[in-house]
N, C-alpha and C positions, 0 to 999 in steps of 0.2 A: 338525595344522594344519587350522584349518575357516574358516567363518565366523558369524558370529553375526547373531544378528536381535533386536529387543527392541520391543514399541510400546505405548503405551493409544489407537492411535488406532484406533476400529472398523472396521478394514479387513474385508475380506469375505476368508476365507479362498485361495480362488483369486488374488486380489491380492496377499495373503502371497507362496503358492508361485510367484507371477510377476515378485517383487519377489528374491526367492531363485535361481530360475531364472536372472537376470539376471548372477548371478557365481558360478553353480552350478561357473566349475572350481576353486574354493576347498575345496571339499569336494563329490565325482562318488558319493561311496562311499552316504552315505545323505542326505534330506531329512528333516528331524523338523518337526513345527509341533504346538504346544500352545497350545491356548486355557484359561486360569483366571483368574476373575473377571473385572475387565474389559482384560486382559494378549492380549497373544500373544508367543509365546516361536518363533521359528523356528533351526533350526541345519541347516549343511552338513556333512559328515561325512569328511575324507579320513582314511581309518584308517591309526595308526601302532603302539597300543599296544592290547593286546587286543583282537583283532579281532571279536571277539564281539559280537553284536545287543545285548546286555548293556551294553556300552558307550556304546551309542547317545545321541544327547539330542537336546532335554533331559534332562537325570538330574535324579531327582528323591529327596531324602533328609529325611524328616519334613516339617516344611514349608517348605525350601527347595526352588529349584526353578533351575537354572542351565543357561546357553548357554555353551560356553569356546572359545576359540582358543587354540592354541600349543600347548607342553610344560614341563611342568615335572622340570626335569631331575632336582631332587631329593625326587622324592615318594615313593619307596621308604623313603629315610629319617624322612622326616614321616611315613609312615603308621604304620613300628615305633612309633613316640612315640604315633599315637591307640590304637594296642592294646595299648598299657597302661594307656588308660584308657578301655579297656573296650567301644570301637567295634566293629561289625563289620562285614566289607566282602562285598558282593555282584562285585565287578568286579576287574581287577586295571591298571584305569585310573589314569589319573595327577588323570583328571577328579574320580569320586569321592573322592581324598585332598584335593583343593583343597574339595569342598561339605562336605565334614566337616570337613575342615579351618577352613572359616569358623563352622561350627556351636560347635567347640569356641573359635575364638580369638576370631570375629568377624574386623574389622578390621587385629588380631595379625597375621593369617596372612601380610598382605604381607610382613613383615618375618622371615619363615621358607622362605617359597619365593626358591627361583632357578630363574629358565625365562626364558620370554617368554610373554609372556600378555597377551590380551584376555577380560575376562571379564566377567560379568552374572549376579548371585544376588538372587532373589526369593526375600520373605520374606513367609507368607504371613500369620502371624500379628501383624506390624508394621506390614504391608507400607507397605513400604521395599524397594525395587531397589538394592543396592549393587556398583559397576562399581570394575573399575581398568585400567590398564594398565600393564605393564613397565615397567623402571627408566631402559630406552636407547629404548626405542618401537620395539622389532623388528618388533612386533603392533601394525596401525591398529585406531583406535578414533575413529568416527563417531556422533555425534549430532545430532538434531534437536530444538531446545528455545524453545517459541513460545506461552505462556496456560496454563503447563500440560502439554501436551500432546508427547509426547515420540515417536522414532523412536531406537533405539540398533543400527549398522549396521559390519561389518571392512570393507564400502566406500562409497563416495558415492553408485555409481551408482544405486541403489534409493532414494535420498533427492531425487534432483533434478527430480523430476518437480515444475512448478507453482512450481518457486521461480525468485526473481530474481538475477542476475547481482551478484555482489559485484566491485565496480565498485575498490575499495581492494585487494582480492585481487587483481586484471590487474595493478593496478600493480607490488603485490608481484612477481608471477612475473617479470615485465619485467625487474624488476630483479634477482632471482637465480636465477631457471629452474625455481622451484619455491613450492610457496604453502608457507610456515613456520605452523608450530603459533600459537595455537590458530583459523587461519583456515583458510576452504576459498572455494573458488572461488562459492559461493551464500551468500545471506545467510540468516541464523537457522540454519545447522549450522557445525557447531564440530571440531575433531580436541581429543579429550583430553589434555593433554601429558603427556609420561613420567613415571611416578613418580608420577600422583598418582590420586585415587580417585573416584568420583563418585557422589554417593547423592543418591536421589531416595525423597521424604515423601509419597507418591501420598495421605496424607490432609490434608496443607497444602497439598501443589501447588508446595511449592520443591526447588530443586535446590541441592545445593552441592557443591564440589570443593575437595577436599583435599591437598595436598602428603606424601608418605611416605615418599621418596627427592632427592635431587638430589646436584650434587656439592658438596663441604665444603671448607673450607680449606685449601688442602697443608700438612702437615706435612712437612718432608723426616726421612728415618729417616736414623738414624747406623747405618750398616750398609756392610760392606766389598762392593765389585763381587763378588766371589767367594760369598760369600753371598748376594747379590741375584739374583745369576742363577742359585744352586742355588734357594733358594724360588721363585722365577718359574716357573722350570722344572717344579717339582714342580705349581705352583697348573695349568700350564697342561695336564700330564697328566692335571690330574683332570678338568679343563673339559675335557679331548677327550672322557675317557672315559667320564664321565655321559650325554655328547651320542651317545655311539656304542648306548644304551638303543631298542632296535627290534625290532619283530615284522614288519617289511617289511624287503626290501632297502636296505640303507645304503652310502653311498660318499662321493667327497669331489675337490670342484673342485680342480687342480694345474695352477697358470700358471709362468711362471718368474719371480714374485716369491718373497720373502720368509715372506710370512706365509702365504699355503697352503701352500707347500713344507714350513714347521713343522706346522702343524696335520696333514697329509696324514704325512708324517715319524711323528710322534706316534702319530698314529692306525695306520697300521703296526705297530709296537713294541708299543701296548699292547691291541691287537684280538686275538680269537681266531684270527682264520681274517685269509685274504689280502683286503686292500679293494680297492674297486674305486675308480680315478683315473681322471676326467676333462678333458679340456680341449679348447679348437676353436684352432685355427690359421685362419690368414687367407693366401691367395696372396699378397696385397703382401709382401713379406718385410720392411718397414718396420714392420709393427703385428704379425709375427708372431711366436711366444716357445714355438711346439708342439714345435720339435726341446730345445729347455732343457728343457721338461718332462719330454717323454720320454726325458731323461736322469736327472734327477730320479724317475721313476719306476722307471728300472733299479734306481737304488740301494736306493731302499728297497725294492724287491719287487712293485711295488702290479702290479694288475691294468689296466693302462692302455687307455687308447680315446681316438684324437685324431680329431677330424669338422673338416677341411680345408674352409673355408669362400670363398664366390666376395661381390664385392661384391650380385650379384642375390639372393643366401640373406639377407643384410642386410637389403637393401631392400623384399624382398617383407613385412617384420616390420612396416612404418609402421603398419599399417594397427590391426595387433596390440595396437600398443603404445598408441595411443588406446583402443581399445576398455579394453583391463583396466586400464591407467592412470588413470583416471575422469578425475581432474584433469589442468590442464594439468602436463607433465613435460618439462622438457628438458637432460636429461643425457643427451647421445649414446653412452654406455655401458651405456644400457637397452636396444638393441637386440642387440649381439655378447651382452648378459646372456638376454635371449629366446630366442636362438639357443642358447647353451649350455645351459638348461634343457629344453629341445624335445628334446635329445640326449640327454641325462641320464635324462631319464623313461625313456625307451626300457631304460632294463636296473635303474636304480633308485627311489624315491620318495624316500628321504632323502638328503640330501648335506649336509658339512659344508664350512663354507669359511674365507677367512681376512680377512672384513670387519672392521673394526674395531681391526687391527693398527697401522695409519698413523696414527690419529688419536691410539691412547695413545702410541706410541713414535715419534713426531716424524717421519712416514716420508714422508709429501706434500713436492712439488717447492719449496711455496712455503715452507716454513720453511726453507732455504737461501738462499732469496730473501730473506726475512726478515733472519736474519742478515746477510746483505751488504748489506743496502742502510740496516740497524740505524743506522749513525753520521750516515746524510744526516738523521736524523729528532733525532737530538740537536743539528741547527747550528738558531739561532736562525730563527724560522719567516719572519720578515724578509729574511733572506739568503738561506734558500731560493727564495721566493717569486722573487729577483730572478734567481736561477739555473735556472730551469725553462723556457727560452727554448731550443722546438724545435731551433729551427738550432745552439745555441751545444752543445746533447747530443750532436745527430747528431755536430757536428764533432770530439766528443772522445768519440763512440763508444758515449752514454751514453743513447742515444734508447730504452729499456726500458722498457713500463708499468709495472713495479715501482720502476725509477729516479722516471718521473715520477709518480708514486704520492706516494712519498717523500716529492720536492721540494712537491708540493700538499696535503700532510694537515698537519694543524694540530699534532695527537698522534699520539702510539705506540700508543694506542687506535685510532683515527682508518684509521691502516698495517692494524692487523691486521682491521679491519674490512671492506678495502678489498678483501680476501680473495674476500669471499662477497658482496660486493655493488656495484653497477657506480652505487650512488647517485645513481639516476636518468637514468642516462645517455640511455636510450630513451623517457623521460617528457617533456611537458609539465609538467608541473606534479610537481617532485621530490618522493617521498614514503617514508619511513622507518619508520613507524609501528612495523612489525613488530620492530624491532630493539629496544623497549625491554621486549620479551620474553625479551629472551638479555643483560640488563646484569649477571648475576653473574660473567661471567666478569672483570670489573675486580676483585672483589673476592674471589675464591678465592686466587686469585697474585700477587707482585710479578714473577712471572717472565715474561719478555720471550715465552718459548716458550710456557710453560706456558699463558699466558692467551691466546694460539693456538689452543693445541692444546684448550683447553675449550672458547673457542667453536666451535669445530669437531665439536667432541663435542655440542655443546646446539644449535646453529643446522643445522651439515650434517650431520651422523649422521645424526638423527629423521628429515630433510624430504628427504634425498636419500639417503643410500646405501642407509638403511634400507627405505625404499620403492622404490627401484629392485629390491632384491634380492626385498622380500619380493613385489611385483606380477612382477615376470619369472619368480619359482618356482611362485606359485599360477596362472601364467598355463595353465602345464602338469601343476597339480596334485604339485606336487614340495615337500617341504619342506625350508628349509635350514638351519642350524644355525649360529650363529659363537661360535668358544671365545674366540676376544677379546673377544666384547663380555657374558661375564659379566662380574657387576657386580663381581666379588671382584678379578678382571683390572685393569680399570677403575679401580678406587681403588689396588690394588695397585702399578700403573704409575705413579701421579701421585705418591706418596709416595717414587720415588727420584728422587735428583739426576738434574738435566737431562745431564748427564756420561754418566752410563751409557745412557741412551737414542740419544744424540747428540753428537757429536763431528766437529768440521768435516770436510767428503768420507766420515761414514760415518755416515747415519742407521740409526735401529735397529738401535744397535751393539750392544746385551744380546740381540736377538731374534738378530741375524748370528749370535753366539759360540756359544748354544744352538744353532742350527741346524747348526755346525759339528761337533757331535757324532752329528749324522745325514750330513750332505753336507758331500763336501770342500770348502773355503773357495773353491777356484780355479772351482768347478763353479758355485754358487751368485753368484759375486760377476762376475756380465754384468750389461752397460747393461740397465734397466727399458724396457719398451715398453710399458706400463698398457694399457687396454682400451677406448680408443676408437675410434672409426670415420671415415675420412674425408670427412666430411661436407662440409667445403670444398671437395674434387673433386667429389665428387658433385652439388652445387648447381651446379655450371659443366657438369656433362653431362651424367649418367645421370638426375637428376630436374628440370635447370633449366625444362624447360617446365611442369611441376607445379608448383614453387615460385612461378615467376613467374605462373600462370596462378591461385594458390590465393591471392598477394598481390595482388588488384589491387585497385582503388582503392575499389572500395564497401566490402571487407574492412577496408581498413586505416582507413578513415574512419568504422567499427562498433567498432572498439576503443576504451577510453575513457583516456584521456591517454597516449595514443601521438604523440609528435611523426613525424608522419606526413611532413612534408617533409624531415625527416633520415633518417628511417628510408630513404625512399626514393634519398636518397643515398648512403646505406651502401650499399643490394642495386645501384646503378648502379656503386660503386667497385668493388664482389665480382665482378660478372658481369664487371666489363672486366677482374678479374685485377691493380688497382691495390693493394688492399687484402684483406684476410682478414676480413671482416666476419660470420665463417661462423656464430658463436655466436650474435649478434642476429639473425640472421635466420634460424638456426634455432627459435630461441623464439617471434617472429612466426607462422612455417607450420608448428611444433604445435598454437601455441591455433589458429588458422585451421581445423584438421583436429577439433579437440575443438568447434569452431563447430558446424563441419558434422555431427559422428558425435550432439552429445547435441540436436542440434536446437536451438540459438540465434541461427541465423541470421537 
């Protein structure tokens, strides 16, 4: 896991390395920077796989020339295939099978790797820069594209120097706590979205972006549960144990959900030697799950480490999480995530986890919401409309945002949409824009879940979990690995019945039954406490003079379609304790703090 750099803008070399510097813990181990023709090629280095100066990059092979990010988990097997045709390899990197690998396929090669990857290969004979990025967007991928003149960067912060405030971006984040693909918080840089490729003509001076992957139509397979969950099973052994490929220490986060418990489980069984399990515990006994793991870890054997955590271990992270976060971020689970990474490094570099799990096998709160609240969305939108009358809810006990969700969407689309986006709630002036970037999900499924669970996969995957995980890992130089979100998983999952995955009061019921063959069903099957922080207390005492002192009125009158006289009635319901307004006004005093840290005051 490193980071990359790419540019034709004549920077002075010093400015490179100062540009690099800027998020040097992506990669502590080496700094490369190569100047050819009119290029600079910079890369960060955190070594995983042959750790040899050999390794190092740029790599350079005939006249390609490449910066990589990631791992590609199956480049042992790619490589046997170029030495039969006749290749030969200096390294025993995964980097050099991917530049050979392009040499021999080209643009093939996407469709032969599985990893995660950001990457950039120069070609010097065409030259043509051809870039891509992973299937799921595990790996960022930044660019700057303006006359020509390009910067390609694994983060923002090196790009925002001189540029202006994307004014449609604030709205975005507003309204879902995160800027979705293919915006970023400045105008004229871009995120690459998953899946797809990006080649630059440095002798026309156009760019274009290419599509290589996404998701496809469900077929549902005629296949018996019994056989569903021995293939699952099998696919999921192989995704641990490609990912368990290391010349550093390797381990693996265990909470007392589901899907790490599996992966962590898995990885046990099919490791050589004893692995190492992590996880932090919280004093609240409300948000904590350290004593279920460390039973979880009896079982399988692992080598265990719980770091018992105070609210101030929390809080002192704020500061953290702007910094390496570039963009605005507000998922309150990126901070307990900064802290478990902080711990983790301390005894290893690689860790595998269980991201990716919830989103294929229906495992989030709110597809139970979904379902239940499913038939208010089938009565005629007429009648609802007349029945979404506060007081007449409350009196019949049905006063739930997902109820009044329900009663005010128009479609079933409309419901699931409603998921990930508060549609303007904290704007002036509503705005949507972004969402007709993720309209495939109407047309993969007729399935009421399924097209949930995709857009979930295409909107909150990329723009939130997967950047939460992957900026709170490189914060500490740690890289993570998730066997759910290979892509073979991925598709894998969506091709059986919604049945097997879910079954009312038992989500990821195929993931439960496998897991049952590690942990007994009584041990694993405790209430979820997921991984959030409480943030709502904390705004009422340990940071309220921060919060209210970093909202006040010149701030919030700099934001641009912020309905600033509502907002400030939400933080007046919050502080008096009428209301839980904690989410919006945590998104207010992140960007406030990202104001302040990148200089846009």
């Amino acid at each position: 896991m490193c980071g990359i750099y790419l540019t034709n803008i004549p920077y002075q070399e010093d400015l490179v390395k100062a540009k690099l510097e800027s998020i040097s813990f992506r990669g502590p181990d080496y700094t490369g920077v190569e100047k050819i023709n009119n290029l600079t090629l910079g890369h960060l280095r955190l070594s995983i796989l042959d750790l040899d100066a050999r390794s190092h990059q740029p790599m350079i092979h005939a006249n390609l020339h490449i910066v990589f990010n990631g791992e590609i988990y199956n480049y042992k097997y790619i490589k046997k295939e170029l030495l039969t045709k006749g290749y030969n390899f200096k390294t025993e990197s995964d980097t050099e099978v991917l530049l050979i690998g392009y040499k021999e396929w080209g643009a093939g090669i996407l469709q032969k790797i599985n990893g995660m990857f950001a990457f950039s290969i120069y070609d010097t004979e065409s030259n043509i820069i051809f870039s891509a990025r992973d299937r799921l967007g595990v790996k960022p991928f930044y660019y700057y594209w303006k006359d020509g003149q390009f910067e390609i960067c694994s983060q923002i912060r090196p790009l925002l120097k001189n540029k202006k405030i994307n004014e449609e971006a604030i709205s975005m984040f507003l309204d879902c706590m995160f800027i979705p693909s293919p915006y970023t918080i400045v105008e004229d840089v871009f995120k690459l979205p998953p899946g797809n490729s990006l080649i630059i003509d440095l002798n026309s001076k156009k760019l274009e972006i290419k599509e290589y992957w996404n998701l496809k139509d469900v077929k549902i397979r005629d296949i018996s549960y019994e056989d569903a969950k021995s293939e699952l099973h099998e696919l999921l052994k192989d995704a641990v144990k490609i990912r368990l490929q290391s010349d550093v220490p390797i381990g693996s986060f265990l909470s007392g959900g589901i899907d790490s418990s599996l992966v962590s489980s898995i990885a046990a069984k099919v490791s050589d030697s004893q692995i190492n399990t992590f996880s932090i515990g919280f004093e609240n006994p409300i948000y904590d799950e350290s004593k279920i793991a460390e039973q979880f870890a009896e079982i399988i054997g692992s080598n265990h480490k719980t770091t018992i955590c105070s609210s101030e271990d929390i809080l002192k992270l704020i500061p953290k999480l702007v910094e390496v976060y570039d963009e605005p971020f507000a998922d309150t689970s990126a901070l307990p995530s900064l802290l478990l990474n902080s711990v983790t490094k301390q005894y290893v570099t690689v860790a595998l986890s269980g991201d990716g799990g919830d989103e294929s096998f229906i495992g989030y709160p709110y597809f139970d919401s979904l379902i239940k609240n499913k038939f208010i969305i089938d009565i005629p939108f007429i009648i609802r409309k007349n029945l979404s009358n506060p007081k007449l809810l409350k009196l019949f006990g049905l006063n739930s945002h997902r109820v009044r969700n329900a009663l005010n969407t128009k479609t079933r689309n409309d419901f699931i949409e409603n998921i990930f986006s508060r549609k303007g709630f904290l704007l002036k002036e509503k705005k949507q824009g972004y969402m007709k970037h993720y309209q495939g999900y109407k047309k993969w499924s007729n399935i009421f879940l399924q097209k949930a669970a995709d857009l979930n996969i295409k909107l909150w995957l990329e723009n939130d979990s997967n950047v939460k995980v992957d900026r709170a890992s490189m914060a500490y130089s740690v890289e993570v690995r998730s066997p759910f979100l290979d892509y073979r998983v991925i598709e894998y999952a969506r091709s059986l019945p919604i049945s097997y995955r879910y079954e009312k009061g038992r989500q990821k019921k195929i993931l439960r039954d496998i897991l049952k063959e590690y942990i007994p069903e009584e041990v694993f099957n405790q209430p979820k406490k997921g991984f959030g922080a409480p943030i709502s207390l904390w705004m009422r005492n340990e940071i309220k003079d921060e919060v209210l002192s970093a909202l006040n009125d010149d701030f919030l009158h700099k934001v641009p379609n912020l309905n600033v006289i509502k907002f400030k009635k939400l933080l007046k319901e919050h502080m008096e304790e009428t209301h839980n307004h904690s989410a919006n006004i945590w998104k207010v005093y992140v960007l406030s703090k990202w104001y302040s840290e990148f200089g846009f005051n």
